[in-house]
C-alpha positions as CSV (number, residue, x, y, z in Angstrom):
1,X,-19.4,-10.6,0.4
2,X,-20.2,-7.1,0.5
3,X,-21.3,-6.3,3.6
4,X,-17.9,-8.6,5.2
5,X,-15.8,-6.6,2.8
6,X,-17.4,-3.4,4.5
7,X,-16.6,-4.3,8.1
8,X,-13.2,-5.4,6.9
9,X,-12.3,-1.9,5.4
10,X,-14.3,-0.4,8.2
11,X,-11.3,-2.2,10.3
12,X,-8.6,-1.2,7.8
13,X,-9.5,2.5,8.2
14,X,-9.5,2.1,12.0
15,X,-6.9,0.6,12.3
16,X,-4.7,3.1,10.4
17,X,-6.9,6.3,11.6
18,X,-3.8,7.4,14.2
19,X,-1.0,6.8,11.7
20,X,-3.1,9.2,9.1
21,X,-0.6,12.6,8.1
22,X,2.2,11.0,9.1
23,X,5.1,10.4,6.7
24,X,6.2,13.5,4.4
25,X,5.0,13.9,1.1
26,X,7.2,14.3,-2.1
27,X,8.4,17.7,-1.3
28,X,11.2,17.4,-4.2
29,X,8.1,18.0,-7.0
30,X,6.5,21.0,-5.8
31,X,2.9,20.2,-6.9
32,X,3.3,17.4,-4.9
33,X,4.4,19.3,-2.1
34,X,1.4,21.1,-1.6
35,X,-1.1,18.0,-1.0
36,X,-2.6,17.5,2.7
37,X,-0.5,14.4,3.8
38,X,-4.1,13.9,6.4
39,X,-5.7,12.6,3.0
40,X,-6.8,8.8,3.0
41,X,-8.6,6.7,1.0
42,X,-9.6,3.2,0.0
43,X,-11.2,1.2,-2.4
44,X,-12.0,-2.4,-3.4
45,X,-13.3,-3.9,-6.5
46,X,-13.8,-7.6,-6.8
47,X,-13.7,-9.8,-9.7
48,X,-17.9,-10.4,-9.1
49,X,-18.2,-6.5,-9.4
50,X,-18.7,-5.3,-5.8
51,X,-16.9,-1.8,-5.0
52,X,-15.9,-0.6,-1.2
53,X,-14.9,2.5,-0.9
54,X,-14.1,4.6,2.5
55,X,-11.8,7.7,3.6
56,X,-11.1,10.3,0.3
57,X,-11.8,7.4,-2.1
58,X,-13.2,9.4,-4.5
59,X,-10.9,12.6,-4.8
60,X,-8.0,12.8,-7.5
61,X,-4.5,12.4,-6.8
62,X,-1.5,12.1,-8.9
63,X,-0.6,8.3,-9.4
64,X,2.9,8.8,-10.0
65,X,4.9,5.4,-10.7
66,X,1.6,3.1,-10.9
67,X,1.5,4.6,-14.3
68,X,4.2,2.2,-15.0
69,X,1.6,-0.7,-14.7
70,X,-0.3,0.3,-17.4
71,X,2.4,1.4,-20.0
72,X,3.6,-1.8,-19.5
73,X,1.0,-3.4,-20.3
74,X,0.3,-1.4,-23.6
75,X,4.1,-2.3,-24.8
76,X,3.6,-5.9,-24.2
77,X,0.7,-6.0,-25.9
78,X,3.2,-3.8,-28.9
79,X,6.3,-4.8,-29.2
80,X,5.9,-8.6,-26.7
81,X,8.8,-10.5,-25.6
82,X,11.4,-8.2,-27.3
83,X,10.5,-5.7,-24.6
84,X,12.5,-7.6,-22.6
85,X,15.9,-7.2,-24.6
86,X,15.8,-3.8,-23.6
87,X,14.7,-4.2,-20.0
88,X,15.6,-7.1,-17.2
89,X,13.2,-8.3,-14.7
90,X,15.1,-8.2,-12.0
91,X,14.7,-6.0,-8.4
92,X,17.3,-3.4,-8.3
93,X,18.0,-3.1,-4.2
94,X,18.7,0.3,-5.5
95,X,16.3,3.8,-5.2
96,X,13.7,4.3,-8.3
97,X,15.9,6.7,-10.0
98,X,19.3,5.6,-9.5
99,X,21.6,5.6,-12.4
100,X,24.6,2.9,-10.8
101,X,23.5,0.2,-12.4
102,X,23.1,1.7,-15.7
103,X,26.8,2.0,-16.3
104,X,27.4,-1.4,-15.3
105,X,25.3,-3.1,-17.3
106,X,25.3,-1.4,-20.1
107,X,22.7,0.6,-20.4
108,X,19.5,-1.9,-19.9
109,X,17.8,-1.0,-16.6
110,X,16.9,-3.9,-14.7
111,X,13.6,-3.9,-15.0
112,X,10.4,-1.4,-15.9
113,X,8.9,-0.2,-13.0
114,X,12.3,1.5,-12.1
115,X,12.2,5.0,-13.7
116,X,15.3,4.1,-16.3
117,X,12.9,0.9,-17.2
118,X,9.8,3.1,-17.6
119,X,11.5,5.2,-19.8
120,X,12.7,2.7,-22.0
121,X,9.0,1.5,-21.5
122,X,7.2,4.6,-22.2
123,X,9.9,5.0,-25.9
124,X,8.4,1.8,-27.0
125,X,4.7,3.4,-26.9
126,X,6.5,6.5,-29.2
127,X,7.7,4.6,-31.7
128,X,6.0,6.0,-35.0
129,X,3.9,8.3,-32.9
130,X,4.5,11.9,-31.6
131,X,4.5,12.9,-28.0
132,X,0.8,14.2,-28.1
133,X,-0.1,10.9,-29.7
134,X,1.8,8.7,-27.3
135,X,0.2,10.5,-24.1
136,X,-3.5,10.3,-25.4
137,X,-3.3,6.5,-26.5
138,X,-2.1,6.1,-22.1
139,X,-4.8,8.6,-21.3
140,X,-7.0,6.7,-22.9
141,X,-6.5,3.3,-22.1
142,X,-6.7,4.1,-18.4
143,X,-10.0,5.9,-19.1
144,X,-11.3,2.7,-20.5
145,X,-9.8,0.7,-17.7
146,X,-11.2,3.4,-15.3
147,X,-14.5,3.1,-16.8
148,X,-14.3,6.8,-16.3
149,X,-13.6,9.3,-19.2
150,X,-12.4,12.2,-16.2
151,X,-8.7,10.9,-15.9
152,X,-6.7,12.9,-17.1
153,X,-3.4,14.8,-16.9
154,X,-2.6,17.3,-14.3
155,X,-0.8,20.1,-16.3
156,X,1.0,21.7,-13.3
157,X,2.3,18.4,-12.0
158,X,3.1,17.4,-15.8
159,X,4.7,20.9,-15.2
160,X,6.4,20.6,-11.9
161,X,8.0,17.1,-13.0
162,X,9.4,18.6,-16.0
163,X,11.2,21.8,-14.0
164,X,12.3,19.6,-11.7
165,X,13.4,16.1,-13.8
166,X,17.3,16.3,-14.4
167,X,17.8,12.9,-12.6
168,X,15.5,11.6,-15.2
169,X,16.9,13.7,-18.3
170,X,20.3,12.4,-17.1
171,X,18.9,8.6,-17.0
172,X,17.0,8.8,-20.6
173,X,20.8,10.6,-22.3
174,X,22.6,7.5,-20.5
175,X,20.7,4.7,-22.4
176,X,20.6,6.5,-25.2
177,X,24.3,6.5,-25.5
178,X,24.3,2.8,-25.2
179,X,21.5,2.6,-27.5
180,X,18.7,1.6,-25.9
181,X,16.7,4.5,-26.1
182,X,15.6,5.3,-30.0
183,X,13.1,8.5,-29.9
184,X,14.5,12.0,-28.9
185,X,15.3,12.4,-25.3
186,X,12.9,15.3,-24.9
187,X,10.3,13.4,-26.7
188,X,10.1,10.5,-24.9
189,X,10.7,12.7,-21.1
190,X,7.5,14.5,-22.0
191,X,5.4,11.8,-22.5
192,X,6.8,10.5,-18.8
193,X,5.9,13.1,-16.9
194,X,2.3,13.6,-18.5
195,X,2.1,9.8,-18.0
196,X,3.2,10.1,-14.0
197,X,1.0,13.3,-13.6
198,X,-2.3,11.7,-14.5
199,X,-4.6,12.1,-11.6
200,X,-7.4,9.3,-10.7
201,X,-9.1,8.8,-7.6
202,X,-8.8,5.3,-5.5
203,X,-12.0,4.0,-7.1
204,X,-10.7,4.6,-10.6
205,X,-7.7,2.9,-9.6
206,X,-9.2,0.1,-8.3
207,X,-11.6,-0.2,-11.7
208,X,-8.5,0.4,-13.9
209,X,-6.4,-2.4,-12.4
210,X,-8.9,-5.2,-12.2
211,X,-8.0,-7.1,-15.6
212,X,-4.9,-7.7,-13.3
213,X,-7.0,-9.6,-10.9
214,X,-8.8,-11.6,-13.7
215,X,-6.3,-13.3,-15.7
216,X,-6.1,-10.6,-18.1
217,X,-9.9,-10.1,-18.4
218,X,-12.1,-7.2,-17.4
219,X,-14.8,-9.4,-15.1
220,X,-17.4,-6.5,-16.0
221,X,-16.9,-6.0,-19.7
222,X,-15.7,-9.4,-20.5
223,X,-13.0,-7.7,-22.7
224,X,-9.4,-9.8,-23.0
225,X,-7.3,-6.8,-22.4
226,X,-3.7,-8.8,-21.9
227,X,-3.6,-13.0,-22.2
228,X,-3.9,-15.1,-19.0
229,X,0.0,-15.8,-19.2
230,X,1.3,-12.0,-19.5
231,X,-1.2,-10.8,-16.9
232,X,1.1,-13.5,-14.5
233,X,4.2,-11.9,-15.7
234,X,3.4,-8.3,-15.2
235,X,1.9,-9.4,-11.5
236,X,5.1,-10.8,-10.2
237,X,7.2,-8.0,-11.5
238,X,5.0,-6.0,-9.7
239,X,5.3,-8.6,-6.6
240,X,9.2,-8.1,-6.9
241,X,9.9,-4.8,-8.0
242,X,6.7,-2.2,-7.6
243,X,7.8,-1.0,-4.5
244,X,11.8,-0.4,-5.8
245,X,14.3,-1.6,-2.7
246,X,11.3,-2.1,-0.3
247,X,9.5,-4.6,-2.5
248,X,10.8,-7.5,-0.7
249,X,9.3,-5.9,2.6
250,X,6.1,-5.3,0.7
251,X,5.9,-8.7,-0.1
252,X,7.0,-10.0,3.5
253,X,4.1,-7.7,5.3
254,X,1.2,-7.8,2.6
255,X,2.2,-10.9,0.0
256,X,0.2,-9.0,-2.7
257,X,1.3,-7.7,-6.1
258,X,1.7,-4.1,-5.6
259,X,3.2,-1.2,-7.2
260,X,3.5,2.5,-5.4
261,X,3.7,6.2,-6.7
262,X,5.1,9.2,-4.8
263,X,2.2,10.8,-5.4
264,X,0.9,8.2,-2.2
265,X,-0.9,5.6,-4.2
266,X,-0.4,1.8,-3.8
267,X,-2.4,-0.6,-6.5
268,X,-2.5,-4.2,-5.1
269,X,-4.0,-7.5,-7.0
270,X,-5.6,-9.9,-5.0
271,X,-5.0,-12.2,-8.3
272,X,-8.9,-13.8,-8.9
273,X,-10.2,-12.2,-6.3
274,X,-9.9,-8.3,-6.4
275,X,-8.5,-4.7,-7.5
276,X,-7.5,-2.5,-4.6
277,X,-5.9,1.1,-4.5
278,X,-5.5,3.2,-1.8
279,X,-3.9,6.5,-1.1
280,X,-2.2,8.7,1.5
281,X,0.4,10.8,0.7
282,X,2.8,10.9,3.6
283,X,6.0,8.7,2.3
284,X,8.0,6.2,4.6
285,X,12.1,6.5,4.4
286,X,11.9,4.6,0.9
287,X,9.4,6.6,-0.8
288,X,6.0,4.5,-0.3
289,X,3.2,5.7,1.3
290,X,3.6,4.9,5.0
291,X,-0.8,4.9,5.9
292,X,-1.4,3.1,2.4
293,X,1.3,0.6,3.0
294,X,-0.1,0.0,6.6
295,X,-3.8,-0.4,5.3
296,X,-2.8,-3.1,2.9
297,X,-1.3,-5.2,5.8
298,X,-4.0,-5.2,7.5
299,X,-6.3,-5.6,4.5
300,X,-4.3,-8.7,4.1
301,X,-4.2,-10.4,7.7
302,X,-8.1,-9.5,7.7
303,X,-9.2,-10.9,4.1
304,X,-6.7,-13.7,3.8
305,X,-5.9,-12.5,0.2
306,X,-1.9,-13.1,0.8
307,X,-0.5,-14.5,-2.2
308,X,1.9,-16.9,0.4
């Protein structure tokens, strides 16, 4: 399995090697703006254990909005099915930080990988706790997911979010004037940001993100991190809403669960059968990563892994 899986990321990285630093980077955070969009990398861990890595697998980038995975899983495992009073689980066909539908509907964002969701997510994991609290329960979580006690926060894109997130302030006051936000808005918008400027490299990724591919287990461990049932639940919100209005594209060219960051990170679950991440940081017109989003179609034609 090893060696196919070589030759098959070995293709992959071919196949994309033209396309590589093409795509602009998220120039609107200016940490972000600074990162060589001719970065790529790749990693694969399987439910049996076997890693793949290739390209700039092992170098840290800022993961962004796959955060979102992982505080969601912590407030299930909190709060459970009332989560979902306070956030729908429906696409948007709207961009990640719009605030239209808001108003409409009343305050509850439709669902949490969109930022308004994520910040209703991320008050959740606040509640009785302070910001420094919240942020080091996330931190560590992933570094127990990661296997990997380096992840960490990147203070000057923790920094460069915060100078630069009124969208988001505007988005946390709104559902708080409806009620649906319950810590202090500056509370719960620090703990965001440090959440969506944690850096980890593709192989971390990959390791962090396997439970998803193992019914809620870690294959390696053996620990039960979510039940069999909410890891199904948290993979097809991230099959209909983890890439914001492209998800349906996602799911038409690659047909795996899949959530993005505009840091140029994609996580995809190959449910029972692997964890991948990979990363470039040149963004396509909707915010993806146009190299990682291209890899992962291939990935999928090659391994078969498609979902459909």
């Amino acid at each position: 399995m090893k060696a196919d899986l070589a030759e098959i990321v070995a293709d992959v990285c071919s196949s994309v090697e033209g396309q590589i630093g093409s795509g602009r980077v998220a120039d609107y955070i200016p940490a972000l703006s600074r990162v060589d969009p001719r970065k790529f990398g790749i990693a694969i861990m399987t439910c049996d254990g076997e890693t793949v890595c290739a390209g700039d697998a092992e170098e840290p980038f800022s993961i962004q909005s796959v955060s979102k995975v992982f505080t969601l899983t912590l407030a299930l495992e909190r709060v459970g099915a009332p989560l979902w009073d306070r956030v729908g689980r429906e696409p948007t066909g709207s961009a990640f930080n719009s605030i239209v539908q808001l108003e409409h509907e009343a305050g509850i964002p439709r669902n949490p990988l969109v930022n308004a969701g994520a910040l209703v997510v991320t008050d959740t994991l606040l509640d009785g706790k302070n910001p420094s609290q919240a942020i080091n329960d996330i931190v560590a979580f992933l570094r127990l997911r990661a296997d990997d006690p380096a992840v960490r926060v990147d203070a000057e894109v923790a920094q460069s979010e915060s100078e630069t997130g009124d969208r988001n302030a505007s988005l946390a006051h709104f559902m708080r004037s409806f009620g649906n936000l319950n810590g202090e808005v500056d509370d719960v918008l620090s703990v965001y940001f440090q959440q969506c400027a944690i850096e980890m490299s593709c192989r971390q990724l990959a390791r962090a993100g396997l439970y998803l591919a193992h019914a809620g287990s870690d294959p390696i461990s053996d620990e039960q991190i979510v039940s069999e049932a909410r890891t199904r639940r948290i993979n097809a919100i991230m099959m209909s809403c983890g890439h914001y209005d492209a998800s349906g594209d996602f799911a038409f060219h690659v047909g795996l669960p899949g959530k993005s960051g505009v840091g140029g990170g994609i996580l995809a679950i190959a449910p029972r059968r692997a964890s991948i991440a990979v990363w470039s940081p040149g963004l396509n017109d909707v915010g993806n990563s146009l190299v990682g989003s291209l890899a992962l179609e291939r990935l999928s034609a090659l391994t078969g892994w498609s979902v459909f």
